[in-house]
C-alpha positions as CSV (number, residue, x, y, z in Angstrom):
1,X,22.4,61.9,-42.7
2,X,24.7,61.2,-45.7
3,X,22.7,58.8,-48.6
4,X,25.4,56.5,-49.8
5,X,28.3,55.1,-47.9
6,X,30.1,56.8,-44.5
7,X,33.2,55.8,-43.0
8,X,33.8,57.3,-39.5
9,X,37.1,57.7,-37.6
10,X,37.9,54.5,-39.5
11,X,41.3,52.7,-38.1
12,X,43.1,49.4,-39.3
13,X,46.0,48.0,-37.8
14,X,47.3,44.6,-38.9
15,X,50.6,42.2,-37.3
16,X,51.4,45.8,-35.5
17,X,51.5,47.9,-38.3
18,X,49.2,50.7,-38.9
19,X,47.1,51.1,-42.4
20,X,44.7,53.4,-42.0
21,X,44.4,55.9,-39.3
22,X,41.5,57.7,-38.0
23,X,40.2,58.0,-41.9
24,X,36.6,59.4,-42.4
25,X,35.4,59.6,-45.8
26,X,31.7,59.7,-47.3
27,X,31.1,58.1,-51.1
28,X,27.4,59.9,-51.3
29,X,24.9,59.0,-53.6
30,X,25.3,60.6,-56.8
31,X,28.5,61.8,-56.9
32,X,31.9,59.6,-58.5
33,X,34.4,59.5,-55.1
34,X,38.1,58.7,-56.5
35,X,40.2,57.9,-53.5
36,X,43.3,58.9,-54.3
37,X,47.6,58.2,-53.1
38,X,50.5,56.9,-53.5
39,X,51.4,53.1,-53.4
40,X,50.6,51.7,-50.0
41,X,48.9,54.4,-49.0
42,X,45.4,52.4,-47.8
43,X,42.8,53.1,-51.4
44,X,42.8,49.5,-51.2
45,X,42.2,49.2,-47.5
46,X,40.2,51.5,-47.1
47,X,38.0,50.5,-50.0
48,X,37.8,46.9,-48.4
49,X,36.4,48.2,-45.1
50,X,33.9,50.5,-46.6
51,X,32.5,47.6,-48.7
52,X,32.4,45.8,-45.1
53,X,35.2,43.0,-46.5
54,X,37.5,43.7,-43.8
55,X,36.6,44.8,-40.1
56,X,37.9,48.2,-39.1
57,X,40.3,47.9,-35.9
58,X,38.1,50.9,-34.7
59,X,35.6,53.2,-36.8
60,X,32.1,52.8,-38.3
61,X,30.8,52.3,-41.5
62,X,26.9,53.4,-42.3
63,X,24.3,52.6,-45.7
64,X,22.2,55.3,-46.0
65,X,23.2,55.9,-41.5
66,X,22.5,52.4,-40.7
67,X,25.3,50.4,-39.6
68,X,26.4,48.8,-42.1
69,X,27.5,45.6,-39.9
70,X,24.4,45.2,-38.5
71,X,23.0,44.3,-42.2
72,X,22.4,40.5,-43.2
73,X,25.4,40.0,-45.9
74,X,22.6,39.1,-48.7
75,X,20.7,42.6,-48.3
76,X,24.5,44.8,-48.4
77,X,24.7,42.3,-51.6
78,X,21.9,43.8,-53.4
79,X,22.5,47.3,-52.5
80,X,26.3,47.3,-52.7
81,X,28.9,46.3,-55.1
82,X,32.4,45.7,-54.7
83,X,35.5,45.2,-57.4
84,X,39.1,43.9,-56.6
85,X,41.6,44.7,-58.1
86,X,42.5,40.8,-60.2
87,X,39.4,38.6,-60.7
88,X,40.5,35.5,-61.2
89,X,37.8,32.4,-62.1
90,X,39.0,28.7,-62.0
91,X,36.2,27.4,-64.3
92,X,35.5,28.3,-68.3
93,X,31.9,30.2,-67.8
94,X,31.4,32.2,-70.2
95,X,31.1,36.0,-70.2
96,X,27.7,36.1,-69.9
97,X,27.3,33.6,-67.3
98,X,29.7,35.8,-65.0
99,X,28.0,38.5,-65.7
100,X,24.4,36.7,-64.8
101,X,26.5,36.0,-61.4
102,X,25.9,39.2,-60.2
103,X,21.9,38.6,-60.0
104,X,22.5,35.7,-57.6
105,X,21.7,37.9,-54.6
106,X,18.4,38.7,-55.9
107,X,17.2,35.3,-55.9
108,X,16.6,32.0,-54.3
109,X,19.2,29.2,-54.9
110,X,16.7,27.2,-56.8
111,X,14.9,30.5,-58.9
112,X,14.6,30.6,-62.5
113,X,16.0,33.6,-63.6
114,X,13.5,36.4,-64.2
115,X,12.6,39.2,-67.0
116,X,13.6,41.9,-64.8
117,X,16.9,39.7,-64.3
118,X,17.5,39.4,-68.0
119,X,17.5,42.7,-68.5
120,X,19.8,43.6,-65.5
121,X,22.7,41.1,-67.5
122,X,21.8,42.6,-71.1
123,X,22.0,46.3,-69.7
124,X,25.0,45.1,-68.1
125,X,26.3,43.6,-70.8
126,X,26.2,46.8,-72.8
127,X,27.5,49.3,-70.7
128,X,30.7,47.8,-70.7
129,X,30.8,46.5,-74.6
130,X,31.2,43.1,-73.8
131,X,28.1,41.8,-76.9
132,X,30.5,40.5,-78.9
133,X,32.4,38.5,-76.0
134,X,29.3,37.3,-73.9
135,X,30.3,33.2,-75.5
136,X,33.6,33.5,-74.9
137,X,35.5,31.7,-71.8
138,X,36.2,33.8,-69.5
139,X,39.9,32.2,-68.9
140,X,40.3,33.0,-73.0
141,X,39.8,36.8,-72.1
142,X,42.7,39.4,-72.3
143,X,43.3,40.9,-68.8
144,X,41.1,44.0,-70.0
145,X,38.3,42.1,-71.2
146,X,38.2,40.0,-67.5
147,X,38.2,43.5,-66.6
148,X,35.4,44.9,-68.1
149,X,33.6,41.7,-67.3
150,X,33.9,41.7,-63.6
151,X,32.4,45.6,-63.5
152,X,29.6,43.8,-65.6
153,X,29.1,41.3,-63.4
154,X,29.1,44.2,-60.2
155,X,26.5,46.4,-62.4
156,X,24.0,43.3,-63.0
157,X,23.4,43.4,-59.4
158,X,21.6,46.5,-60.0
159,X,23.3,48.0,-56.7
160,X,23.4,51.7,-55.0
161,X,26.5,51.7,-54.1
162,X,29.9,50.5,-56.4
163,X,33.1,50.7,-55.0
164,X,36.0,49.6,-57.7
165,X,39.7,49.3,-56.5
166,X,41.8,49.9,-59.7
167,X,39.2,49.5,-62.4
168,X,41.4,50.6,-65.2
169,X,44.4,49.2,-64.7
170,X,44.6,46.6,-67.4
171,X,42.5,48.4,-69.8
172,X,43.7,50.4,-72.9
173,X,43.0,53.6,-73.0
174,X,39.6,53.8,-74.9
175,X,37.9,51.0,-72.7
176,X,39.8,52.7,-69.5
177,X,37.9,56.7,-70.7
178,X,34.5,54.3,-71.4
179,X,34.9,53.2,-67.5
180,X,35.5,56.5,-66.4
181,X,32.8,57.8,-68.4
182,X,30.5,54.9,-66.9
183,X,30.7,55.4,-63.5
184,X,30.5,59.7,-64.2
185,X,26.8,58.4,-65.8
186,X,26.2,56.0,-63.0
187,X,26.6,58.9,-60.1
188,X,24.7,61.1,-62.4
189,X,21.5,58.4,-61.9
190,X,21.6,59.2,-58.3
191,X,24.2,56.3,-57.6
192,X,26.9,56.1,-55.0
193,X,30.1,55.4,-56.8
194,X,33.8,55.4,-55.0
195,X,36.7,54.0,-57.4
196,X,40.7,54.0,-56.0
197,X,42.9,54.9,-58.7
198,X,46.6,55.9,-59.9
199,X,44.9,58.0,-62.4
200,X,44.6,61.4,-61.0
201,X,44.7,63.1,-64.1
202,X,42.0,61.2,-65.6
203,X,40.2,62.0,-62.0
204,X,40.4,65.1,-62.4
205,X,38.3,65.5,-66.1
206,X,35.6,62.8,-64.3
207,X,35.3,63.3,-60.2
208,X,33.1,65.5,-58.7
209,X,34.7,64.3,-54.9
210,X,38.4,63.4,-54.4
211,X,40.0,61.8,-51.1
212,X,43.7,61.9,-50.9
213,X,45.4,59.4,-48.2
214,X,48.7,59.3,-47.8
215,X,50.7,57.0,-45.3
216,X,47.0,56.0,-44.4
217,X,45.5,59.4,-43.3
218,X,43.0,61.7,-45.2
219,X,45.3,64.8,-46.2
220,X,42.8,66.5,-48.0
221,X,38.8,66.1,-49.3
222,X,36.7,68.0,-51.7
223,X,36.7,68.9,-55.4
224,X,39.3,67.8,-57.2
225,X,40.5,71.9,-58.0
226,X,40.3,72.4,-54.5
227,X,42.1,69.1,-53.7
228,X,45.2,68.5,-55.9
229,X,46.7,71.3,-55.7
230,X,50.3,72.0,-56.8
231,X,51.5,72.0,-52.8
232,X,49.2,68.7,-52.4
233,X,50.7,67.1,-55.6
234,X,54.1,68.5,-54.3
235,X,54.2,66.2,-51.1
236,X,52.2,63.9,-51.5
237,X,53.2,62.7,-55.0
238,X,56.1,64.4,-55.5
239,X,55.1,65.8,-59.1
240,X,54.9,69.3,-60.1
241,X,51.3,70.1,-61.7
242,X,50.0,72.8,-64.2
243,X,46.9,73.2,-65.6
244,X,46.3,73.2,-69.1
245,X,43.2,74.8,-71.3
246,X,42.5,72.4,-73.9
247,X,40.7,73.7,-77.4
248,X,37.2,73.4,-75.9
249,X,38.0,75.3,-73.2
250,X,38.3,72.2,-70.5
251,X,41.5,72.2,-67.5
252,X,43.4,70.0,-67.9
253,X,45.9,68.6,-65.0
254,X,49.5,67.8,-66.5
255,X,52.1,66.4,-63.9
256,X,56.1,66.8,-64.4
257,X,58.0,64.4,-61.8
258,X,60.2,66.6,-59.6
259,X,64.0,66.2,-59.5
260,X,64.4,66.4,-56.1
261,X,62.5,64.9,-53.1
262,X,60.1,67.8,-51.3
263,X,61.9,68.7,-48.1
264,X,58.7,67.5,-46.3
265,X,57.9,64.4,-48.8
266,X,59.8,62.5,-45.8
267,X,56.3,63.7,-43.4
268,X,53.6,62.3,-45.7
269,X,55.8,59.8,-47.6
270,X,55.0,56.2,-48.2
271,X,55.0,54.0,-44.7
272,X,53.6,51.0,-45.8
């Protein structure tokens, strides 16, 4: 039985048109997943369906092999967390109020909030450097700093499982490696963390499991050496990759775009 998250033989098709296809793909407890593919590819699909926000057109989805639909919404709440890619909020709370958001399944409507909620916020609050923000609106925020508040808000919930579509993409680069390191830390305490990402450099320094999809089927799954190769990053990205040793002896993945289209991009290229 696989702790963490399962998807199995997972299918969606929407107005006709075919976004993922027979995808199964496991984000286990304590590992970092990164699903990885070009635009249109499903990561964001198939993130929604494992997070049980969309319905697969066929497929299953198990916590820890229970069916994951068979679950009252409020207990997947406090077990699982899930991050889109924009948050948007149409009222001025402040940071810290969004973030204390993300205790709501843990309580009653009416319940004061608790010591051991308290310290779920200020943990929160830390892990993603948001102290000096927590009284700001969150409508004055830069599109990083909503950023870094909505993974806040996901890690106050104290859950097993966080799936994040995209969680760097308005960050700079220091707060975006901090994220990355984050969720490396959060696997390493036994959590089940699955992120879809552009990144796949970055993936490659932080991953311990990578998923590639392209045109909404799993092309390949396992360790990121094993995974993006130079014939994977070939057709499915179109890029030519080498590896580079850097002065404390780490790989390095460096990607050169191609001048020409792969003869067989035209197989795996981008449908959707």
């Amino acid at each position: 039985m696989i702790r963490g998250l399962e998807g199995r033989d997972l299918c969606v098709a929407r107005a006709g048109r075919v976004i993922l296809e027979s995808a199964t793909v496991a984000v286990e407890s304590g590992v970092l997943t990164a699903v990885v593919g070009p635009n249109g590819s499903g990561k964001s699909t198939l993130l929604r369906v494992l997070g049980g926000l969309w319905p697969a057109t066929r497929g299953t989805v198990s916590l820890d092999g229970a069916p994951l639909a068979g679950m009252p919404r409020r207990a997947v709440a406090r077990r699982l967390a899930f991050l889109a890619q924009d948050t948007r909020c149409d009222f001025a709370f402040t940071v810290e109020e969004m973030v204390a958001m993300g205790r709501h399944a843990h309580r009653g409507r009416f319940e004061s909030e608790s010591a051991a909620d308290r310290r779920a916020i200020e943990s929160a609050i830390a892990a993603c450097d948001l102290e000096h923000l927590r009284l700001r609106t969150f409508d004055c925020l830069s599109g990083g700093e909503r950023q870094r508040t909505a993974i806040a808000r996901c890690l106050a919930a104290e859950p097993e499982v966080v799936l994040l579509d995209e969680p760097t993409a308005h960050l700079d680069l220091e707060h975006a490696l901090a994220i990355f390191d984050l969720c490396r830390d959060l696997a390493l305490e036994g959590r089940a963390i699955g992120i879809a990402t552009h990144d796949i450099a970055t993936v490659s320094r932080f991953a311990a499991h990578v998923v590639v999809l392209c045109r909404g089927r799993v092309v390949a799954d396992g360790l990121p050496d094993a995974v993006l190769t130079p014939d994977i990053c070939r057709r499915v990205f179109a890029v030519d990759r080498e590896v580079v040793t850097t002065a404390d002896g780490s790989s390095v993945f460096l990607f050169n775009a191609r001048t020409e289209e792969p003869a067989h991009q035209a197989e795996l290229g981008d449908q959707q």
